[in-house]
N, C-alpha and C positions, 0 to 999 in steps of 0.2 A: 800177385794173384789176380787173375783176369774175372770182375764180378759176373754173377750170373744175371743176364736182362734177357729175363726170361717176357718181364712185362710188353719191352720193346715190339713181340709180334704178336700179342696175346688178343685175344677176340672178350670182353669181358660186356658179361649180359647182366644187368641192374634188375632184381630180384624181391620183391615185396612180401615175404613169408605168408602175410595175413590174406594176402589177393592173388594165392598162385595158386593153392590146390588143398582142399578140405579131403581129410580122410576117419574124424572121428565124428562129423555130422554137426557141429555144433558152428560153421558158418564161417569159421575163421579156417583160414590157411594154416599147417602146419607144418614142423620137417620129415615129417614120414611123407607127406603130399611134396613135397620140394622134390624129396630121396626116388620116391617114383617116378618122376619127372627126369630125372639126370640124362637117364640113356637121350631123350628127344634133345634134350641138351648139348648132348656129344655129339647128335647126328648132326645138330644145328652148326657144330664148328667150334660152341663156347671153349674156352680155354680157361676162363675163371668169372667165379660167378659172385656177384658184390652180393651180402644181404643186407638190408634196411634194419635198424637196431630190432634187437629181438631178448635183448634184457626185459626184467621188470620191470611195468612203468605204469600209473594211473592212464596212460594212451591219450593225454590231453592234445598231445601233439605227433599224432602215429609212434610213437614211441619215441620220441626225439626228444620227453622229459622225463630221461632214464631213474630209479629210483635205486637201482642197484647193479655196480657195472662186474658184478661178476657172477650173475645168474641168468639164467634163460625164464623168459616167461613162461608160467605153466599153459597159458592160451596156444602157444606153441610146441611144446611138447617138455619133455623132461631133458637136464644136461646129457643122459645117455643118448636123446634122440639128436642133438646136436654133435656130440662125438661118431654117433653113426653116418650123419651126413656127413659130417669132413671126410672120414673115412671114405665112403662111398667117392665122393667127389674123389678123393687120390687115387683111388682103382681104377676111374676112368680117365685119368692125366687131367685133371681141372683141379685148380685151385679157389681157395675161399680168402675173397674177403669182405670184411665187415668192418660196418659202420664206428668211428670212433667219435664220441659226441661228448667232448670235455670243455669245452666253453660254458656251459650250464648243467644244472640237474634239475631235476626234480624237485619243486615244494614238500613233497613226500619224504625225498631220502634224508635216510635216518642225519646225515649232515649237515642239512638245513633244518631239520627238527630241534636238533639238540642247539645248534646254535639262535635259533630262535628264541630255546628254553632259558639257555643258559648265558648271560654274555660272556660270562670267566672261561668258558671250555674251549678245547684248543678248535674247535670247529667253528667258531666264530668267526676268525681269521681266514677262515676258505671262502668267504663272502667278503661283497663289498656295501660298506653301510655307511650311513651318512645320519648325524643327527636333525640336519634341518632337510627338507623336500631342497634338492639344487635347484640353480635357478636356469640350466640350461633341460630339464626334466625333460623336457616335447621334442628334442633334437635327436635324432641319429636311433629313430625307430623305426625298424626292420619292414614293420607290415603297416603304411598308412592303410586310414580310412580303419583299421581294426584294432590296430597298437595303438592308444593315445599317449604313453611315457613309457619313461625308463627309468622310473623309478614309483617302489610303492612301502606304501608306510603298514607296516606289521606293530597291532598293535600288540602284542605278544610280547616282541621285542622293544617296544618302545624307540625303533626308529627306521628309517628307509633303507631300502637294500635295492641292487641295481640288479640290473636285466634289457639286457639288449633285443632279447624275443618277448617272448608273453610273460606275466605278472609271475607266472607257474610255474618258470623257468629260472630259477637266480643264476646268475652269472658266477662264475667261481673266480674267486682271486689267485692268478696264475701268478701273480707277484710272489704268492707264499712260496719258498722253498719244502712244505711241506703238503703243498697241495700238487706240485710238479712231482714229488716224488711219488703222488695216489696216480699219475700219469704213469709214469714210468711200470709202478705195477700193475695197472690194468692192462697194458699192453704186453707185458710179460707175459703176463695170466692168461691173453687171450693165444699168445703166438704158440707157449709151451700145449696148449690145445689142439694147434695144429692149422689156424690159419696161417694164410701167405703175405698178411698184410693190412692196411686200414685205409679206407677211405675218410679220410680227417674234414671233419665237417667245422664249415665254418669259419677258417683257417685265420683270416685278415682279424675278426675278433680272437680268436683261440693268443694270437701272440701280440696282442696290444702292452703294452708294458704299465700302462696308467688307464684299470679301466676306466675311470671317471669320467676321462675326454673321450666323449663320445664322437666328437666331430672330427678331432684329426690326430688320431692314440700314432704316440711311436711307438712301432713295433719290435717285439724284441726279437729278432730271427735267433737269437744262439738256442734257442729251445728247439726249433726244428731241427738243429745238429744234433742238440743232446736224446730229442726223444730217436731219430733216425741211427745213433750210434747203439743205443742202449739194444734197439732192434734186431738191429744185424748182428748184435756180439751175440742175443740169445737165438735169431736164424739168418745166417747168412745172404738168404736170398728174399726177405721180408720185405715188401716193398710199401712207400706212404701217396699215398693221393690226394690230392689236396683241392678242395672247394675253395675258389678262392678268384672269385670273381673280380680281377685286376686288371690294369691295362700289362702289354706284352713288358712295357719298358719296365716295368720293376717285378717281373719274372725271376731273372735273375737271383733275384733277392732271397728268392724263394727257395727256388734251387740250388744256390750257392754256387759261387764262382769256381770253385774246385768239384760243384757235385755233390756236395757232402750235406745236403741239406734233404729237400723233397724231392722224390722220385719222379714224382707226377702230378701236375696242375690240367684242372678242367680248362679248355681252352674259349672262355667265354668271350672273348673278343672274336674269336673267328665264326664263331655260334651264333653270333647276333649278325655280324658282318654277311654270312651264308643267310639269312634268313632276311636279309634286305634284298640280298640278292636276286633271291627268289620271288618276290614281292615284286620287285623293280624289271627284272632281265638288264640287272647293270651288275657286272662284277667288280667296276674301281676298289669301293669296298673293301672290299672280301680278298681283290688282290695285295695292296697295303696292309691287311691286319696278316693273313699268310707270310708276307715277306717280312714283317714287324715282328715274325714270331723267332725270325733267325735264327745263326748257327747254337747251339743249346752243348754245353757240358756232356761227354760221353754216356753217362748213368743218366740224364736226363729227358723227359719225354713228356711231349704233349699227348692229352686225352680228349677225344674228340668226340660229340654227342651230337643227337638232334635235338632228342626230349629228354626229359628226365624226370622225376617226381614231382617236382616243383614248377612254378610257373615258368614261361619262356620268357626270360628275362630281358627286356630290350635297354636298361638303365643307360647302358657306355654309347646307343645312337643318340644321334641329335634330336631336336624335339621334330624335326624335317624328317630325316629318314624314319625316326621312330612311328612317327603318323604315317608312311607309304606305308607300315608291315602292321600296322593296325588295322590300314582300310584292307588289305587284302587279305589277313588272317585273323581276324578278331573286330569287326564292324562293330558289333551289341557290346552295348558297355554291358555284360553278362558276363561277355566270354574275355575281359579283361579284368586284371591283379591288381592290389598295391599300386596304381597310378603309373605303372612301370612295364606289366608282363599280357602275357595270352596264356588261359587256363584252359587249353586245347589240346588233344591229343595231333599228331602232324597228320594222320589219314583224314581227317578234317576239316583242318587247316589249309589242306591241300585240293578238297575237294573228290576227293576218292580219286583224282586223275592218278591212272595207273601210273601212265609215264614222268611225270611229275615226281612221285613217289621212288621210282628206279632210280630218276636222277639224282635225288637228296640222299638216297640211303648210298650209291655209289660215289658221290662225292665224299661222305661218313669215310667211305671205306680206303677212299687214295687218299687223303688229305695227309699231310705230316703227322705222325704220331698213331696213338692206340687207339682205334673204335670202342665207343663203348653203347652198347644198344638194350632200350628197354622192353621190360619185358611187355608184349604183347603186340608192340613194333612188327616182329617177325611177318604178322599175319595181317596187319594193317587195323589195326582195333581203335576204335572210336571213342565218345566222349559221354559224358552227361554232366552236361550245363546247369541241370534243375540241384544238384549237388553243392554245397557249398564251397566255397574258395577252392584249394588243390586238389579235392577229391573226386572235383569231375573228369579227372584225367587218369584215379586210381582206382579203378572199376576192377574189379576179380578176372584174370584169366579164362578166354573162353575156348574150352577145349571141345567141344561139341556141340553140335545142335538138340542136347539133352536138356531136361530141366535144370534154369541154373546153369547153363552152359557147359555144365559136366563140374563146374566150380564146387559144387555142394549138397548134399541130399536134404539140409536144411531148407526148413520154410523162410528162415531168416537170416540173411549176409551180413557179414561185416559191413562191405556198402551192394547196394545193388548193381547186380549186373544188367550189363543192356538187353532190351529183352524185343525192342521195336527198333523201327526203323530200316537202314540200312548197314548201320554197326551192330545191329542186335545180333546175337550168338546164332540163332539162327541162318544169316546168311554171313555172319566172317567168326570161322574157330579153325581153328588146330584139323579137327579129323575131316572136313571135308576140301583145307588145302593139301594134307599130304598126301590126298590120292589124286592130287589134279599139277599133273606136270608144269601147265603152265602158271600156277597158283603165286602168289607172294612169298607164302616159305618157302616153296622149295625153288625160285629166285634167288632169294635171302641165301638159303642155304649154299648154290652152286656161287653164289659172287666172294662170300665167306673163304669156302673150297681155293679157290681163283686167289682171292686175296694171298693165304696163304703160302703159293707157289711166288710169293715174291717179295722176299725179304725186305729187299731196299726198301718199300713202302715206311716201313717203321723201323727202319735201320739207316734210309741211305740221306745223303745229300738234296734238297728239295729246291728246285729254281722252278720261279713263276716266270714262263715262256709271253714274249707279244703275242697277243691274240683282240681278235675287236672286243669289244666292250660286252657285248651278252655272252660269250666265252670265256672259259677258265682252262687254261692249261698249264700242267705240272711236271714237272719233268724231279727222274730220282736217278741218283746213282748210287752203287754199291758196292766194291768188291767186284769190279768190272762189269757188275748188271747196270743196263739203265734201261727206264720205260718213261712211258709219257701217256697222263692222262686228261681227258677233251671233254668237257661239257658245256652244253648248248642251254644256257640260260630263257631264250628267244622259244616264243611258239612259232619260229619261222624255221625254216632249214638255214643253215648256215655254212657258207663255202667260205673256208678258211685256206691262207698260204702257212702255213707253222715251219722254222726253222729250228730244225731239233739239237741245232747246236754238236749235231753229233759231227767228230774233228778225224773220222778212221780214215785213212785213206781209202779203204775200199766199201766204204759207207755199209753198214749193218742193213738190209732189205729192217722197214718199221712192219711188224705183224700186227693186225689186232687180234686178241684175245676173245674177241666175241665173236667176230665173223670168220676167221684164221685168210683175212685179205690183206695180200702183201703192199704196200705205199714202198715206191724208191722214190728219193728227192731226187731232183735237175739237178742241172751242172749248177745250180746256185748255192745245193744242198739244201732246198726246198721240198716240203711235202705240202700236195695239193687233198683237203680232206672237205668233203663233206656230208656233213651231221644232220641230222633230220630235226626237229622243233624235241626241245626239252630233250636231246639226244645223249648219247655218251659213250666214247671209248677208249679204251685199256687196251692200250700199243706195248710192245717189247721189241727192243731190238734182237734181231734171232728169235724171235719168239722164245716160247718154253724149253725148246728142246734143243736149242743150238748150245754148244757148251761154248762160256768164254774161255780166254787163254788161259788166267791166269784166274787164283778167286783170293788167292791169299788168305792169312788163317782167320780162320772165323771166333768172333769173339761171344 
């Protein structure tokens, strides 16, 4: 039986319940404000729409210190309003998934209460405890400068319990066989609901096999079999995503060698790699972490981001490149993380340069693997630095130049929306790009469109072509489709020789897709192309409309 990788061409938009769309006045986002939202959704291209956890939680940590992993918080609506969104979302062909955040809970959930309470009870053992404070306590904490250990003493319990995040957050013991099995049925629970799958947070902790060693845990990968099998026997086409900020060479591992493991890993090496890029106008980089990402298991697939909720992680550059993408996107130690990140939204970062902007979100869109785009990206939405650590990048949805940005009829927000500036709602939402042709959504939207006309993108064969040093060029094959995509790192113009490698004897005319201007290479089988400063184009052989001979079955 041929699996459905339905994920492989999927457009997949990262979703904040709390900062999308207020419909009952009280500040916070809800799913009835999501559920209205969809159609713009559909228009945009999404294919499936991640949510940020939306359980019961104390919200110490935006809800990433779940208290109860099988209720919807009432701040968002009731479980019918979460069934009605799934729903909604299948009438319009988009799929859901949501957050899976099993490495910790909550201080709160009734699990860590009672084992606090009690040491005899079987919830004990879902923790990890220590009678003396370890002596490695200060190592291998997530958030310097805010995290000081990992480990805290409860005097409740009369002894230390470990946590790899905040104090607030206990670490579950994934060792227990009966804390794996509370895995098994939360994801049950969730997929018989009707999601399409889980974006697994946290993934390199989630399967440490000894939480204790915090510095260098073996990990136990047969659990990403066992949770990925358990999945698909209750829906066949459920797929797992995986945070899991690793180098490319133990990918693999992850995936498993036959496949059978994680569907899908964030692709943080290329993420950092692109974003020195961009900094520099040197692609070296970027071309080594691309080719380091290699051929991948058929079921398997890179996912590929700009921004994301969280800070931009620079950890895997050297302390060298990591200072070039400092000084040119995060100067004020303000707008820098944890000793490691930029707490910046990319219209920002980038300088509102339009072209700049095109360029990063069109490289998102050809790179090998799934785009996955956050939400208010579309429209180029901005930051607020005055906000503490992550949350100046999780500003509310600005759908209007209304009060509140159209965000909320409330005097008071979850966090506030940008109200000045040149991010402010005012001059960047939703209703005054949709009516403006040349706007950033509806960009967004026709490149999305475009993307979609071309399978191989997240299906096909990926070779990184010779090109000078401020150029990236990608070339895909598929089923007898192949294209090639050009970007201009350089604020200069850039005249390139590109050899497309293509072997027909009657050489395929190279079309771009943006301009519809045909390139034939010389008798060398050379194409002569030049690109304008921060430039970029999306070539087909045959363009769109030329059929090839043969396409063979599609899988």
């Amino acid at each position: 039986m041929i699996p459905d990788l339905w994920y492989k061409n999927a457009i997949i938009y990262s979703l904040s319940l709390d900062a999308f769309l207020d419909t009952d006045g009280d500040g916070i986002g809800d799913f009835r404000g999501a559920m209205r939202r969809l159609d713009y959704l559909q228009g945009l291209g999404v294919t499936a729409v991640w949510l940020a956890p939306f359980q019961p939680s104390p919200h110490r940590d935006h809800g990433y210190d779940i208290a109860d992993y099988y209720g919807v918080d009432p701040r968002y609506g009731s479980p019918g309003d979460f069934a009605e969104f799934v729903n909604a979302c299948h009438q319009r062909g988009m799929r859901v998934i949501m957050d899976l955040v099993v490495n910790h809970c909550s201080d709160q959930h009734p699990w860590f209460q009672s084992a606090l309470s009690n040491p005899k009870c079987r919830y004990r053992d879902y923790f990890i405890w220590a009678d003396k404070k370890p002596n490695n306590a200060d190592k291998g904490v997530v958030f310097p400068g805010v995290q000081k250990s990992t480990w805290t003493y409860s005097r409740t319990a009369k002894a230390w319990y470990f946590h790899r995040f905040f104090k607030f957050q206990p670490d579950l013991n994934i060792a227990n066989p009966d804390v794996q099995a509370e895995i098994m049925k939360i994801v049950g629970f969730w997929l018989q609901l009707g999601v399409s799958g889980f974006r697994m947070d946290a993934v390199p902790f989630l399967i440490a096999s000894d939480g204790i060693n915090v510095e260098d845990p073996e990990p136990a990968y047969a659990l990403l079999r066992d949770i990925r099998a358990m999945a698909q026997w209750r829906k066949g086409d459920a797929v797992l995503l995986a945070e899991a900020n690793i180098p490319a060479d133990e990918a693999m591992e992850y995936f498993g060698e036959d496949g059978d493991r994680i569907h899908m890993i964030f692709n943080f090496p290329v993420n950092q790699a692109l974003f020195h890029a961009l900094a520099t106008a040197d692609t070296t980089l970027l071309k080594q972490a691309i080719a380091q990402s290699g051929e991948l298991p058929e079921t398997a697939q890179w996912a590929n981001f700009l921004r994301n909720h969280d800070e931009l992680d620079l950890g895997r550059l050297t302390e060298e490149q990591r200072s070039s993408v400092f000084a040119a996107f995060g100067p004020e130690p303000e707008m820098q993380l944890y000793d490691r990140g930029i707490r910046r939204r990319l219209a920002p970062m980038l300088g509102g340069d339009r072209a700049r902007l095109e360029l990063a979100y069109s490289l998102m869109l050809t790179l090998p693997g799934t785009p996955v785009l956050r939400y208010g990206d579309e429209i180029g939405m901005g930051d607020d630095l005055n906000l503490p650590e992550r949350d100046a990048a999780r500003t509310p949805m600005q759908w209007s130049g209304a009060t509140n940005g159209g965000f909320t009829t409330s005097d008071s927000s979850v966090r506030p929306p940008i109200d000045t500036g040149p991010y402010g709602f005012s001059e960047i939402n939703v209703s005054s790009q949709r009516s403006d042709h040349a706007s950033l959504l509806n960009w967004t939207e026709r490149s999305i469109r475009l993307r979609k006309e071309l399978p191989e993108l997240g299906r096909g064969l990926c070779i990184v072509l010779d090109s000078p040093t401020s150029v990236l060029a990608l070339r895909y094959d598929w089923q007898g489709e192949a294209s090639i995509y050009v970007h201009n790192f350089a604020g200069q113009a850039t005249e390139l020789e590109l050899d497309s490698l293509e072997d027909d004897t009657e050489r395929r005319a190279l079309i771009c897709l943006q301009t519809a201007h045909r390139s034939k290479a010389d008798e060398n089988g050379r194409h002569h192309i030049m690109i304008e400063p921060h430039g970029y184009r999306w070539f087909r052989f045959g363009g769109l409309d030329e059929l090839t001979q043969s396409h063979g079955a599609q899988h």
